[in-house]
C-alpha positions in Angstrom: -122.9 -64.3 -55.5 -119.3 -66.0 -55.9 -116.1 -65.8 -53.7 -113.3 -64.3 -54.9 -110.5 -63.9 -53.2 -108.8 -60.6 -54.7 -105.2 -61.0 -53.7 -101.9 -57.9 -54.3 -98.7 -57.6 -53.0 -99.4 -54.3 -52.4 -101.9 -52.8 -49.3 -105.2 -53.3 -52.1 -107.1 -51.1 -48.9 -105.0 -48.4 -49.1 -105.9 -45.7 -51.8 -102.6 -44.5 -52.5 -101.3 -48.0 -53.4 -100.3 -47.5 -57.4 -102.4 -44.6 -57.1 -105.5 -46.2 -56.0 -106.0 -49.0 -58.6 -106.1 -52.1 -56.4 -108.3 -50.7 -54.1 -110.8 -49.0 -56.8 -110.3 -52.4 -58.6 -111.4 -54.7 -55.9 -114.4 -52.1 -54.9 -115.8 -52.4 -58.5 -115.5 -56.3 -58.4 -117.8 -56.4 -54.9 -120.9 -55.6 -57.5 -120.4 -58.8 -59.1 -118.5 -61.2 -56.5 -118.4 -61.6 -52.8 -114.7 -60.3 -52.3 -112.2 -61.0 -49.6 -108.7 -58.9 -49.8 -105.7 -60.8 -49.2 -102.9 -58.2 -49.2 -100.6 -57.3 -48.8 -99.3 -60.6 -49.1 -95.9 -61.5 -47.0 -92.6 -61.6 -48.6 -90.9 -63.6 -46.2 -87.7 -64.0 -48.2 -87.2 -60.3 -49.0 -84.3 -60.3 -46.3 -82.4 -63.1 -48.7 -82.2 -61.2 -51.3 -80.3 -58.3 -49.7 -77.1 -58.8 -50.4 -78.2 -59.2 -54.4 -79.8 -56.0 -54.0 -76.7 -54.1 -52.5 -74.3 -55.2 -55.1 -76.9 -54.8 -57.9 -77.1 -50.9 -55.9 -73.0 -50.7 -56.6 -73.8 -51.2 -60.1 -76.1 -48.6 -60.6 -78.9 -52.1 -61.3 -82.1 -53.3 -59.5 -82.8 -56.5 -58.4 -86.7 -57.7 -58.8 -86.8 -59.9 -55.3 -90.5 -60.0 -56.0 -89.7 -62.1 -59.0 -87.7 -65.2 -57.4 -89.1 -68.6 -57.4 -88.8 -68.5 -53.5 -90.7 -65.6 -53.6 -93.1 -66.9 -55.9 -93.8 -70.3 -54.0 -94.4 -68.3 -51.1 -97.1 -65.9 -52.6 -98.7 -69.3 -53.8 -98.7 -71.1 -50.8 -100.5 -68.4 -48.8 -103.2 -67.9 -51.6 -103.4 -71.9 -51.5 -103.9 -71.2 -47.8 -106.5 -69.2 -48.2 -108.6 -71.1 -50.5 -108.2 -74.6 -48.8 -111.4 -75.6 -47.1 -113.2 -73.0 -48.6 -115.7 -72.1 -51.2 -113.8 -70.0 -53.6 -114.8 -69.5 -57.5 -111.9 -67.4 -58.2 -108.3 -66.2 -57.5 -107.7 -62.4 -58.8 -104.8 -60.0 -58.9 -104.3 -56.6 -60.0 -100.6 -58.0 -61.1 -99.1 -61.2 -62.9 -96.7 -61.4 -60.1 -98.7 -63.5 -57.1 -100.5 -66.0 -59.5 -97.7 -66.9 -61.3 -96.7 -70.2 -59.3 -100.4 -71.2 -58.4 -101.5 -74.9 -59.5 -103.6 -76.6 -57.6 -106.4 -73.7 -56.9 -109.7 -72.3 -58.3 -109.3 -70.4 -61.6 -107.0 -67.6 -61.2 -106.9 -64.3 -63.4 -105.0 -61.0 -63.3 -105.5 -57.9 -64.6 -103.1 -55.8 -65.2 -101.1 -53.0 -67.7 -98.1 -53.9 -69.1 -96.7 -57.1 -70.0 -92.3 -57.3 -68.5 -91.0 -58.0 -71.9 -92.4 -54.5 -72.7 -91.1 -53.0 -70.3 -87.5 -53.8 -70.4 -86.3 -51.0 -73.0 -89.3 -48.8 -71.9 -89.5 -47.9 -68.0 -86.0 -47.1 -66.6 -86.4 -48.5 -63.8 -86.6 -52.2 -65.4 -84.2 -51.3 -68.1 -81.7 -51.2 -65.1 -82.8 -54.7 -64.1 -79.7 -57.0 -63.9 -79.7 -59.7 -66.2 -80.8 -62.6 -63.6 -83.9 -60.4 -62.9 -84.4 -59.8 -66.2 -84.3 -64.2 -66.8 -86.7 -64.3 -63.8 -89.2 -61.9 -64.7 -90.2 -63.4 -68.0 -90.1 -66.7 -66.4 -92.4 -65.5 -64.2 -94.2 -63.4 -66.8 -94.4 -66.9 -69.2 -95.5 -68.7 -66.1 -98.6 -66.3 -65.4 -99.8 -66.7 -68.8 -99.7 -70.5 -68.1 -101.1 -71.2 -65.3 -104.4 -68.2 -65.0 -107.5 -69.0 -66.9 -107.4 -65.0 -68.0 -104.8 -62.6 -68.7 -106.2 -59.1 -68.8 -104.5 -56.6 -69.6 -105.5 -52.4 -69.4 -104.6 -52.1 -73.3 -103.9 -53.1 -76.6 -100.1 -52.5 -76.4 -99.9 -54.4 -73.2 -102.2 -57.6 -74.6 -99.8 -57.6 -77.8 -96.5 -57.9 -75.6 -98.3 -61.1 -73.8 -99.0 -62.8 -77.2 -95.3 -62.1 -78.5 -94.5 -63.7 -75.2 -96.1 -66.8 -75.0 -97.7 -67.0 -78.1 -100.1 -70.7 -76.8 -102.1 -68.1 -73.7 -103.4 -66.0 -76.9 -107.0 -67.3 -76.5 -107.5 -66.2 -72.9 -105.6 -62.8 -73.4 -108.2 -59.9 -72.8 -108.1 -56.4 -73.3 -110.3 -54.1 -70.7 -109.2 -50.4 -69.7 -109.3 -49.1 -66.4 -111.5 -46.8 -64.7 -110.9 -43.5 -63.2 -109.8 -43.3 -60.1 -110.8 -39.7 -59.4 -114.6 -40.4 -60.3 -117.2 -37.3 -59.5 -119.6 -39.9 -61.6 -121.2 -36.3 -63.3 -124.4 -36.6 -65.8 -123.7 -35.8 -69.3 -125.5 -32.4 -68.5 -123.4 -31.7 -65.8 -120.2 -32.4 -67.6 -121.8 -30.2 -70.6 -122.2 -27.6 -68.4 -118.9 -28.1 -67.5 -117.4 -27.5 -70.8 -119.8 -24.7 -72.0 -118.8 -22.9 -68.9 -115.0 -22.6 -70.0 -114.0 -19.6 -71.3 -112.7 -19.1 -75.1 -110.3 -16.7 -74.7 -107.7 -18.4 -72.2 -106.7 -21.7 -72.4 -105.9 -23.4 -69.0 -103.6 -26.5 -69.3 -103.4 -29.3 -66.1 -100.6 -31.6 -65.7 -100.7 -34.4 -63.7 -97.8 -36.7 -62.7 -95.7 -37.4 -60.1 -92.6 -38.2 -62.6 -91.8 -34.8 -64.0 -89.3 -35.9 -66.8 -91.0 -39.4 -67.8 -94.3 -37.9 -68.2 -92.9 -35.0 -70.6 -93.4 -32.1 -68.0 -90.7 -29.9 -69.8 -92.6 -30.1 -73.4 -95.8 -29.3 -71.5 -94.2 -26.7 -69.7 -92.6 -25.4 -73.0 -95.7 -25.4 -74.9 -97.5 -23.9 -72.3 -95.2 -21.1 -73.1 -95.0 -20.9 -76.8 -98.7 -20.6 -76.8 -98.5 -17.4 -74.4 -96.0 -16.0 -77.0 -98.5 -16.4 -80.0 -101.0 -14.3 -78.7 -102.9 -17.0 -77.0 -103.1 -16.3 -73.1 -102.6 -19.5 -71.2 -102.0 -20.9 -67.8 -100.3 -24.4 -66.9 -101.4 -25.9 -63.3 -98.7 -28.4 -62.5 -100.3 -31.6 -60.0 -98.2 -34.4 -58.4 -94.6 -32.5 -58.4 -92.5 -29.3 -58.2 -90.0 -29.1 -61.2 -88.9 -25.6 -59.6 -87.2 -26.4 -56.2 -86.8 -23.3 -54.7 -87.2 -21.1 -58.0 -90.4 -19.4 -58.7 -92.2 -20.8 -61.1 -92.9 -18.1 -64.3 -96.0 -16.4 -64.2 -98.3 -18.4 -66.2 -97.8 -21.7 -63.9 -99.3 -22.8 -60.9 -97.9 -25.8 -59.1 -100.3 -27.4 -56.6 -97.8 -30.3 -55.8 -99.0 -33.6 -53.9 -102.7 -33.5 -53.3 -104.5 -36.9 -51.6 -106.9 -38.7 -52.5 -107.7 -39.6 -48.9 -108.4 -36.3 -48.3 -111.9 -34.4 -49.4 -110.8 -30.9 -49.7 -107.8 -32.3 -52.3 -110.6 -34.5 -54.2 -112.3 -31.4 -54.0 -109.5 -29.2 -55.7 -108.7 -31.8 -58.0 -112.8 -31.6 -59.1 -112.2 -28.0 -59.6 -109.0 -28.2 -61.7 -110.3 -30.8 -63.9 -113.5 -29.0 -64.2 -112.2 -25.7 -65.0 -109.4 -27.2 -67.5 -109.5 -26.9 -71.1 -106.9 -29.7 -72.1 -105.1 -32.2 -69.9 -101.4 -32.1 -71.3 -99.2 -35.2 -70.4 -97.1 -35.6 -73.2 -95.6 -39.0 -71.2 -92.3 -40.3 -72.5 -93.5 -43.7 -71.8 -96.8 -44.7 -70.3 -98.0 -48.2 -69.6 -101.7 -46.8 -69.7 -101.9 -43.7 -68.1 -105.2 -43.5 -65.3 -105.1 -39.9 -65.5 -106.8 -39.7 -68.9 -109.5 -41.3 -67.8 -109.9 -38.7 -64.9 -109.9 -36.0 -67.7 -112.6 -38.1 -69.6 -114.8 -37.5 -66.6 -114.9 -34.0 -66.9 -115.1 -33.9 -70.4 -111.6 -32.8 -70.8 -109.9 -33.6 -73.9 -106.3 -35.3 -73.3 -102.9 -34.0 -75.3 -100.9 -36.8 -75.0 -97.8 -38.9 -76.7 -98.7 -42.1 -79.2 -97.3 -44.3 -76.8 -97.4 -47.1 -74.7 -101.5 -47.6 -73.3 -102.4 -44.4 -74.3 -103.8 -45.3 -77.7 -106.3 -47.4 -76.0 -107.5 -44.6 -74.3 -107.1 -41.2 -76.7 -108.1 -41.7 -80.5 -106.3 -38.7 -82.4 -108.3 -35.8 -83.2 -111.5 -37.7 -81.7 -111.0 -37.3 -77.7 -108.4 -35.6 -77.4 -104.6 -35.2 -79.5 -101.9 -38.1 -80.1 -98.4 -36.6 -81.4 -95.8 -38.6 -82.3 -93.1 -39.0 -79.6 -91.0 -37.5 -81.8 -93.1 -34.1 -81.5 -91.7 -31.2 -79.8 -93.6 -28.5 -78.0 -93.8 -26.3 -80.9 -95.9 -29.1 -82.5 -98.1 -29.6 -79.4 -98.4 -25.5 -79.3 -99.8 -25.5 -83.1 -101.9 -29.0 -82.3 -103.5 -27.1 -79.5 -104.4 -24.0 -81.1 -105.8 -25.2 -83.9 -108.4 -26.9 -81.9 -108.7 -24.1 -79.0 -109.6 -21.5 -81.7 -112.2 -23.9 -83.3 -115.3 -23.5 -80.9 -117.4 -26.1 -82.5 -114.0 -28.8 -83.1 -113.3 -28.4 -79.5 -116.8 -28.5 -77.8 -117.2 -31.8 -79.9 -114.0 -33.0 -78.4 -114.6 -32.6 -75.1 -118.3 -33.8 -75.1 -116.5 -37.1 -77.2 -113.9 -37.4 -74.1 -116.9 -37.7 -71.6 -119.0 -40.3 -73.7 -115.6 -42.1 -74.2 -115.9 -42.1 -70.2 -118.7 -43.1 -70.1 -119.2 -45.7 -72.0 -116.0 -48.0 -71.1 -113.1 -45.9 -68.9 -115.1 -46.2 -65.7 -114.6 -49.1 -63.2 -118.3 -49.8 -63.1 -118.7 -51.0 -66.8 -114.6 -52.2 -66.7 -115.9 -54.6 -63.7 -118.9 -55.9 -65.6 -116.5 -56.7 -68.6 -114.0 -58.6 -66.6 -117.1 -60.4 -65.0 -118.2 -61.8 -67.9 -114.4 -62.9 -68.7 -114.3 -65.2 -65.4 -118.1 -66.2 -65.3 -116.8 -67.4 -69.3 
């Protein structure tokens, strides 16, 4: 089996590092290399930068220290570090960021979901960037595509953004979705029984997010009750946040807040939620790819999301779940919901397509074996 050395700024141990990626990443890589974690790796410079970072602050603007050559040299140097002397196939990253000044290693390759110039006028946060961070980070960004032997990327949107950028790193530009990080790794007939077992005459909604506003919790929340006032009774379990403060919530809402993954009894009561759902709705106002789909997908739960961003890669309209327009309101997600509720037969088809859409490439087992064959290439 080859070394890898699997390499994040990030803790890539720690399960609650970008919710889990890095570390279910590297895991699903150890089936097909010998893997040694090096993160999170130092940023020794970070302290230089402060005074950028306090007057970007006064102007309402971040500053990207982690994209600064210094910073760059360094994260190179201490991967170089790690490789001299030793038998190492492969350098891999769950980011562009750390392989971006490497020259003089094994192959290096990152895997990733979004490309920076597709982010700038996207994310808030880097639309705030100031414009020496904004230089930087497609330098860096151009640099990446450069230097690795393969650029993967978690979706189509994100792959596309890296060919607009550096048009000549087309030919090792990959596309391969994430897994699911919640993965209860059900049999088809347990996730049919799943779905059989829900009830036709209340729909139960989950949304999951952290980021109320970007990932369109107040259409969710507003469909939620437009379908309650047409007759349909329905129930909205809110996961990751509480938009209410001290309010009570309205009746038909349930708001579970932060649950860990570290912890069994909230894998556990995530299980159940997902189980027990009829739609996940996370109508995102931007989304780089959106991990929580595939979650639903492993329940068999058909996803209501927003045409946007990653999430194409992972819902197909009408097929796994429903894509509006981000232009639709929640009266449009109300009637889009309905329609496919009240069709028994539409929406068992749906949700058994969700799990086979799981199945077959939005788990990090067969996701590892794809970007396997991309380095063994």
């Amino acid at each position: 089996m080859k070394n890898m050395v699997f390499v994040d700024i990030g803790d890539a141990n720690d399960v609650h590092t970008w919710s889990g990626t890095p570390f279910h990443m590297a895991e699903a890589l150890t089936a097909h290399f010998s893997v040694e974690i090096l993160a999170p790796l130092r940023q020794p410079h970070a302290w230089h930068h402060m005074p950028r970072r306090l007057w970007a602050k006064l102007r309402r603007r971040n500053f990207l220290a982690d994209r600064t050559p210094p910073m760059l040299d360094s994260f190179a140097e201490q991967i170089q570090t790690a490789c001299r002397n030793r038998d190492v196939a492969s350098v891999f990253s769950s980011s562009s960021i750390p392989v971006s000044a490497l020259t003089a290693t094994p192959p290096a390759a990152f895997w990733t979901d979004a490309c920076f110039n597709a982010m700038v006028d996207y994310y808030d946060y880097f639309r705030r960037a100031d414009a020496t961070s904004m230089a930087l980070a497609c330098r860096q960004e151009r640099s990446a595509l450069e230097h690795c032997s393969a650029a993967i990327y978690a979706s189509e949107w994100a792959a596309a953004a890296a060919r607009r950028l550096h048009p000549p790193a087309a030919s090792k530009i990959h596309v391969v979705p994430f897994g699911a990080n919640l993965d209860p790794r059900y049999d088809r007939e347990k996730v049919h029984a799943l779905i059989d077992a829900r009830p036709a005459d209340k729909c139960s909604l989950l949304f999951v997010g952290v980021d109320w506003i970007r990932k369109g919790g107040p259409i969710a929340l507003e469909t939620a009750r437009l379908l309650n006032a047409s007759g349909l009774e329905t129930t909205l379990t809110i996961v990751g946040c509480d938009p209410f403060g001290a309010k009570p919530p309205p009746a038909f809402v349930d708001v579970r807040k932060f649950l860990s993954l570290k912890r069994s009894s909230d894998r556990q009561t995530l299980c159940d939620l997902f189980s027990t759902s009829d739609f996940l709705i996370v109508p995102s106002r931007a989304e780089a790819f959106g991990i929580v789909f595939c979650e639903a997908a492993a329940f068999g739960v058909p996803a209501v999301a927003t045409a946007t961003g990653g999430i194409p890669t992972i819902v197909t309209d009408s097929i796994n779940g429903l894509l509006l327009a981000p232009s639709a309101n929640a009266g449009d997600y109300a009637v889009a919901i309905r329609k496919v509720f009240n069709d028994r037969g539409r929406y068992m088809d749906m949700a058994r397509a969700a799990y086979e859409n799981y199945a077959a490439r939005l788990n990090w087992r067969i996701a590892a074996a794809a970007v396997s064959r991309i380095i063994d290439k």
